[in-house]
N, C-alpha and C positions, 0 to 999 in steps of 0.2 A: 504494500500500500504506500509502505515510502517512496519508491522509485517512481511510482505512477502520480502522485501526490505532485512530486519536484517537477516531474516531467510536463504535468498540465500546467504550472504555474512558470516553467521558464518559457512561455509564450512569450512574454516580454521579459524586460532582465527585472532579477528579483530584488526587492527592496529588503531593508532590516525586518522592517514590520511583515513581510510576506512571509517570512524566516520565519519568524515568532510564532506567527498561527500557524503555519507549518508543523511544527514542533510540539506546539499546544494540542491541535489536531492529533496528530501523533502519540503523545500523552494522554490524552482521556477518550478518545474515541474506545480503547481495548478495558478500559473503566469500566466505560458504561457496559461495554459487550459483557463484561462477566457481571455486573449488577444486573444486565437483563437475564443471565442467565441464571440466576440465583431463583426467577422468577417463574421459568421455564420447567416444565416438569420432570420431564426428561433429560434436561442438563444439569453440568453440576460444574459451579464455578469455582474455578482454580487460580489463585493467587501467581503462580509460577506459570502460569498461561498467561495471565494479563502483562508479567515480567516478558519473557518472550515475544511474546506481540510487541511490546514496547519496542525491545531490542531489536527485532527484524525490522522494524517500520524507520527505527532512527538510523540502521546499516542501510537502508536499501535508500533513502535519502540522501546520505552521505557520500554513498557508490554512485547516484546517478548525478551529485553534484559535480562529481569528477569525472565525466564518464562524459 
């Protein structure tokens, strides 16, 4: 989600503030996924999922800044 996130937003060049919510984005979107999942009958939310989601989402950001 990182890389594709970066990827739509360097349509034009990215500013600080794009960065930010970016990041932000990045940070609580895999939040709320496991608070919805708590909610979910079926699912069952994992702390070290929402960790990993973080981490994938801020590596693949990262990789497609330089890329």
């Amino acid at each position: 989600m990182g890389f594709l996130l970066i990827n739509a937003l360097k349509i034009q060049p990215l500013k600080q503030s794009h960065w930010r919510f970016a990041i932000l984005f990045l940070l609580l979107f895999p939040i709320i996924d496991e608070i919805l999942q708590h909610f979910t009958p079926t699912r069952i939310p994992d702390i070290l999922d929402g960790i990993a989601d973080i981490c994938g989402g801020l590596t693949g950001a990262y990789l497609r800044k330089y890329i």
